[in-house]
C-alpha positions in Angstrom: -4.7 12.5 -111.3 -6.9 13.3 -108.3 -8.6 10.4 -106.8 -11.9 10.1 -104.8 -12.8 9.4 -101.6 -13.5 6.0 -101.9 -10.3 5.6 -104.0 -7.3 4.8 -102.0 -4.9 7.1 -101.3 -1.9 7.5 -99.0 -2.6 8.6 -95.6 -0.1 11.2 -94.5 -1.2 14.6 -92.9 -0.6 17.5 -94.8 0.7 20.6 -93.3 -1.8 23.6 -93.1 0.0 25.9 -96.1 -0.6 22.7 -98.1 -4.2 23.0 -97.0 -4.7 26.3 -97.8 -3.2 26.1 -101.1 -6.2 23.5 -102.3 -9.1 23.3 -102.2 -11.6 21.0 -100.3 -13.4 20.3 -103.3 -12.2 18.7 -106.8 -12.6 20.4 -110.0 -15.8 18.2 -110.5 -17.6 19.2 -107.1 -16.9 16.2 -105.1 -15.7 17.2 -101.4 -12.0 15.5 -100.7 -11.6 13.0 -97.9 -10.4 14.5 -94.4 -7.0 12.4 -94.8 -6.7 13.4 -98.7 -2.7 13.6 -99.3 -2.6 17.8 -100.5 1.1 17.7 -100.5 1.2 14.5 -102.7 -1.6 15.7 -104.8 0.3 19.2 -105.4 3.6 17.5 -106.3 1.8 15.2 -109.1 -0.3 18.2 -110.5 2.6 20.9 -110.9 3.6 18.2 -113.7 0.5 17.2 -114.7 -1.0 20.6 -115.3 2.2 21.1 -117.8 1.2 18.3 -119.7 -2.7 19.5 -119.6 -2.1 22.7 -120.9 -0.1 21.4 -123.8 -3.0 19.3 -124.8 -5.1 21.9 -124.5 -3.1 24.1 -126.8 -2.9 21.0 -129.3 -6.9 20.5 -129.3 -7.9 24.6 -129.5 -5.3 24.4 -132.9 -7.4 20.8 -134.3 -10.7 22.6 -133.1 -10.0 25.8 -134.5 -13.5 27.1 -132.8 -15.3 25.0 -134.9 -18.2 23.4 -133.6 -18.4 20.2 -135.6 -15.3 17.5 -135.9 -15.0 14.6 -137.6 -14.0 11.4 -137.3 -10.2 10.4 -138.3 -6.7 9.1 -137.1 -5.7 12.3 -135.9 -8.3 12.7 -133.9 -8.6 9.0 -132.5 -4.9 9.4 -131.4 -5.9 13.2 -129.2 -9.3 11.5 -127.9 -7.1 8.7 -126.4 -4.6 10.9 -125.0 -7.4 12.7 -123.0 -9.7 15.2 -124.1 -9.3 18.8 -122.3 -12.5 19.2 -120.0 -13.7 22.4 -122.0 -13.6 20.4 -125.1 -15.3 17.1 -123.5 -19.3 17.9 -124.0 -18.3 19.0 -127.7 -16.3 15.7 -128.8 -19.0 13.3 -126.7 -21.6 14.7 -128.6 -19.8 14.8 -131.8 -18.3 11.4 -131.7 -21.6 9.6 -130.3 -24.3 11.0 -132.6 -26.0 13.2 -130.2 -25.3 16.6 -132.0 -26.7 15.1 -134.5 -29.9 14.0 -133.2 -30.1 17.0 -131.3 -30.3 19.0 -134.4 -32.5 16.6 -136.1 -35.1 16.6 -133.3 -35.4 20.5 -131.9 -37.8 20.9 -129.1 -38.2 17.2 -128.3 -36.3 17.2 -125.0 -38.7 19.6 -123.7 -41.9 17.9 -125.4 -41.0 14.6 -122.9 -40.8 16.7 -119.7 -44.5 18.6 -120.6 -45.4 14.7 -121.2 -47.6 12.8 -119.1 -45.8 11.1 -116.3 -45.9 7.9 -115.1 -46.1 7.7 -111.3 -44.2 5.0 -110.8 -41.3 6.5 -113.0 -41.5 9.5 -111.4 -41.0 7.9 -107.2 -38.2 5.3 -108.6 -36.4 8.3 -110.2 -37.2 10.1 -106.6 -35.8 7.6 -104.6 -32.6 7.9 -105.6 -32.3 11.3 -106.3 -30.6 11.8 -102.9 -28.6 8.6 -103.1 -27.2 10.3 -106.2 -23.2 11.6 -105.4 -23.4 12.6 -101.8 -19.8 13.8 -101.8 -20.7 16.2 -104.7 -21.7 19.7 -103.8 -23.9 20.7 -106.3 -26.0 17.5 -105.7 -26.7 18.4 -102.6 -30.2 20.5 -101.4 -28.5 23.7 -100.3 -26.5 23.8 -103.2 -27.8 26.8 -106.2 -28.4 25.8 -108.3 -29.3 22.1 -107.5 -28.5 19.5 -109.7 -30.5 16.9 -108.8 -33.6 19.0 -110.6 -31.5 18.6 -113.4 -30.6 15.0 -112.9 -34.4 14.3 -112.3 -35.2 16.2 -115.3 -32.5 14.2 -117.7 -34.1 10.8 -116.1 -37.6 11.4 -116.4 -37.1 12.6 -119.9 -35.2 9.6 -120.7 -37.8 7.1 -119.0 -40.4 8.9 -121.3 -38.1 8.4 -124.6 -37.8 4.8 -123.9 -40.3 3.1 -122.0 -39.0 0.0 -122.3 -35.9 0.7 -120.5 -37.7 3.2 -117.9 -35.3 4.0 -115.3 -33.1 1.5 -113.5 -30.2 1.8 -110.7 -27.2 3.1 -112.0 -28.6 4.9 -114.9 -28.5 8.3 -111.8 -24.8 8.0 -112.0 -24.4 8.1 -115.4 -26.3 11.1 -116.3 -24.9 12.8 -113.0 -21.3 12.3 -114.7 -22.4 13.7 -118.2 -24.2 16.4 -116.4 -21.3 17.6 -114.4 -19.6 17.4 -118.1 -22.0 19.1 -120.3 -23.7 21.5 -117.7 -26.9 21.4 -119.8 -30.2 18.8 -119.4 -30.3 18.7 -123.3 -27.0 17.2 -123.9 -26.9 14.6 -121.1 -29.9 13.4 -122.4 -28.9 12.7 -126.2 -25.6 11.8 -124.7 -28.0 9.5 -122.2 -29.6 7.8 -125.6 -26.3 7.3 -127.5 -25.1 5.2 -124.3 -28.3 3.6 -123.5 -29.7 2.8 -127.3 -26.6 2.4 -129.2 -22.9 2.1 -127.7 -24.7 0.0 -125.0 -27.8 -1.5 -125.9 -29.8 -3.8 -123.5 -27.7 -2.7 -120.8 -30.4 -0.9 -118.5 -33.0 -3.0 -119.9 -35.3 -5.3 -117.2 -33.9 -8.5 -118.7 -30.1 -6.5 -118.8 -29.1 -9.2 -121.6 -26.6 -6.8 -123.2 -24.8 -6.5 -119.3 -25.1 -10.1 -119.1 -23.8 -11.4 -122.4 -20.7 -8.9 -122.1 -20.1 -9.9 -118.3 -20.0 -13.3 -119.7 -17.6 -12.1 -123.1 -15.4 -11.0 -120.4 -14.8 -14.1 -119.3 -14.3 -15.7 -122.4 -11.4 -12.9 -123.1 -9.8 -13.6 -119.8 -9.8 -17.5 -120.3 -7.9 -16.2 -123.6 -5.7 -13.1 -122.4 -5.3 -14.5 -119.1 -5.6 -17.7 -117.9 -4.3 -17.8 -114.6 -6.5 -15.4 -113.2 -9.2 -17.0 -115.2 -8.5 -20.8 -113.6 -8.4 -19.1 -110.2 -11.8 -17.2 -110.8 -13.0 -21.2 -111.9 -11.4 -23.1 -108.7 -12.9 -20.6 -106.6 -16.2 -20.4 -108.7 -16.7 -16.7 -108.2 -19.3 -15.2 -110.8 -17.4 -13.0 -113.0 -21.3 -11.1 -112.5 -20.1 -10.3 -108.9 -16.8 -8.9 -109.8 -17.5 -7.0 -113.2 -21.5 -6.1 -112.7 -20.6 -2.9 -111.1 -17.8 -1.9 -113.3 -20.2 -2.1 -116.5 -23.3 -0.6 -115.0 -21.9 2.5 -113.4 -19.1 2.7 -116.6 -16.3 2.7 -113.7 -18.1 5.0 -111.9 -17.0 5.3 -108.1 -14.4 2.2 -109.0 -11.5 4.5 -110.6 -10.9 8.4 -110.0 -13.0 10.8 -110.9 -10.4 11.6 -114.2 -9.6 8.3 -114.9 -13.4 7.5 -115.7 -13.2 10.4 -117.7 -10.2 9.7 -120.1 -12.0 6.2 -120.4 -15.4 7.9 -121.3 -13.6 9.8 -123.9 -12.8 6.8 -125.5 -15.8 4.9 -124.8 -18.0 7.8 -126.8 -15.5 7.3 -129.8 -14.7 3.8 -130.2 -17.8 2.3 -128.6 -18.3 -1.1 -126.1 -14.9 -2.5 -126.9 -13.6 0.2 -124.0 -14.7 -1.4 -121.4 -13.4 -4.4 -122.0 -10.0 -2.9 -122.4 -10.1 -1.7 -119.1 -11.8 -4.4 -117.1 -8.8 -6.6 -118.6 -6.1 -4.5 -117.9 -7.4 -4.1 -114.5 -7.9 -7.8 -113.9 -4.8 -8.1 -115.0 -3.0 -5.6 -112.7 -5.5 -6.1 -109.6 -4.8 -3.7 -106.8 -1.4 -2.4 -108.1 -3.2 -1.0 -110.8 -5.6 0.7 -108.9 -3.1 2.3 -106.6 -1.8 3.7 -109.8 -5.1 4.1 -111.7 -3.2 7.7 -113.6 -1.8 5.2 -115.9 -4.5 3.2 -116.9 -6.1 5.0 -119.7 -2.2 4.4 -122.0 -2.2 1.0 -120.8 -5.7 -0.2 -122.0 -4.7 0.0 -125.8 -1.3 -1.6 -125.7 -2.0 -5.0 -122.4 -4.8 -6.6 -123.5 -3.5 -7.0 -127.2 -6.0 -7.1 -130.3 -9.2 -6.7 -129.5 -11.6 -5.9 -132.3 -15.5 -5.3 -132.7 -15.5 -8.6 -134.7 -14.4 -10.5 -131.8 -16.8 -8.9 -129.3 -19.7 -9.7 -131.6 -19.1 -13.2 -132.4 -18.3 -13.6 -128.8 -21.6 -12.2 -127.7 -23.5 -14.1 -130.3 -22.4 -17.3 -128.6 -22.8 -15.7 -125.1 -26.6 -14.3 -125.4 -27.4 -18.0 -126.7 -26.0 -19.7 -123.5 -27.6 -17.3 -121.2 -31.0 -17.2 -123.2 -30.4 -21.1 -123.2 -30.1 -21.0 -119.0 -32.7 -18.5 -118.7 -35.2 -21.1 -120.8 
């Protein structure tokens, strides 16, 4: 899988056919780094494009043009293998509710953009409108059309839908992905409010207890699942809040390559929270190997870091909100 600039990536100067056989820019608009490996990258797709386009012939037979799934084994099993990019915006908004709220709530969307605005809503989304994929083409000024009116739109809308969250840091990221995904203002945002309200609530909240309490489940799973690294995090007291915050908020975001996020986003819309554990564990437990390697990580994150069940999570978060609500008091 392609890898982003800040991902590492072996160093080695490709030749100029290599060069003008691909393209400076990723599927997903974000501009390659000047030492990106072409002839590397060319040797791993020609086998990876063989395995895409069987998936893609396995998913258009399942689809069968409809425009409505549901939820079942089958269908677990081909989200978790990776969902073809032409079927993602159908299955995110499938799996997470927001077709059906969507549908339920016609003309909404556009009812909180003629809303009043709140100013100060309106300069924090500003701000960091620019700050917002740099590397990506069609977040950039000159690009036509721009996205960033569409990422300003998806935000504002959002901060108007739920005023208690507003808008926070990290929030332009997300909506940047799922509007690179869905190509439409309307989606992102119900996609937005599935993420936001109910596969991750409290995360983007001003308190952030639901970011908090899971940072801290985390380490309860590690102490668990893996001990070593676990007794080394405590002998060294490092805040698991320095080394997970960022993984959590921005979804992996800028962490992992551009596909990799996306194979775990796939399964984060269908199976909920209990993704990101999975991956944040099977990182810890592979470190930097893992990341050299990050192709492999969306297969590994259901076998390495054995059962892991919604039950667990929320009795674990139960007794983690209470400590932290308990330090905070």
């Amino acid at each position: 899988m392609e890898k982003k600039s800040k991902t590492a990536q072996r160093t080695r100067s490709p030749d100029r056919s290599a060069r003008d056989r691909v393209d400076s820019v990723d599927p997903y608009g974000f501009q390659r780094s000047k030492d990106f490996d072409y002839e590397s990258y060319e040797e791993l797709m020609s086998e990876y494009l063989v395995v895409l386009t069987r998936r893609t012939i396995k998913w258009s037979k399942l689809l069968k043009g409809k425009r409505r799934v549901q939820k079942n084994v089958k269908l677990k099993r081909y989200v978790r293998k990776g969902i073809p990019n032409e079927h993602r915006a159908l299955i995110w908004m499938a799996a997470s509710g927001g077709q059906d709220q969507l549908e339920k709530n016609p003309g909404y969307y556009q009812s909180l953009l003629g809303a009043q605005h709140d100013p100060k809503l309106v300069e924090t989304i500003c701000t960091d409108l620019n700050r917002t994929f740099p590397d990506n083409v069609a977040f950039r000024k000159t690009a036509n059309p721009c996205m960033q009116k569409a990422l300003y739109n998806v935000l504002l809308a959002y901060g108007n839908h739920n005023p208690n969250v507003g808008y926070c840091q990290g929030m332009n990221f997300v909506a940047g992905y799922l509007l690179i995904i869905t190509k439409d203002e309307e989606k992102s945002f119900w996609l937005m409010d599935a993420l936001l309200g109910r596969i991750l609530p409290d995360y983007y909240s001003p308190a952030m207890m639901g970011l908090k309490t899971d940072q801290e489940v985390l380490g309860e799973l590690v102490k668990v699942k893996i001990p070593g690294v676990w007794q080394a995090m405590m002998d060294h007291n490092v805040m698991w809040s320095l080394v997970v915050s960022r993984w959590f908020i921005c979804l992996y975001i800028d962490v992992l390559p551009v596909e990799t996020v996306l194979r775990i986003w796939d399964c984060l819309f269908y199976e909920g929270s209990k993704i990101l554990f999975r991956v944040a564990l099977t990182l810890i437990q592979h470190q930097q190997a893992l990341l050299q390697q990050a192709q492999s990580l969306p297969d590994k994150i259901f076998t390495e870091p054995g059962s892991l069940s919604i039950a667990t999570l929320s009795k674990l978060r139960a007794t983690c909100r209470s400590r932290i609500s308990a330090e905070e008091h």
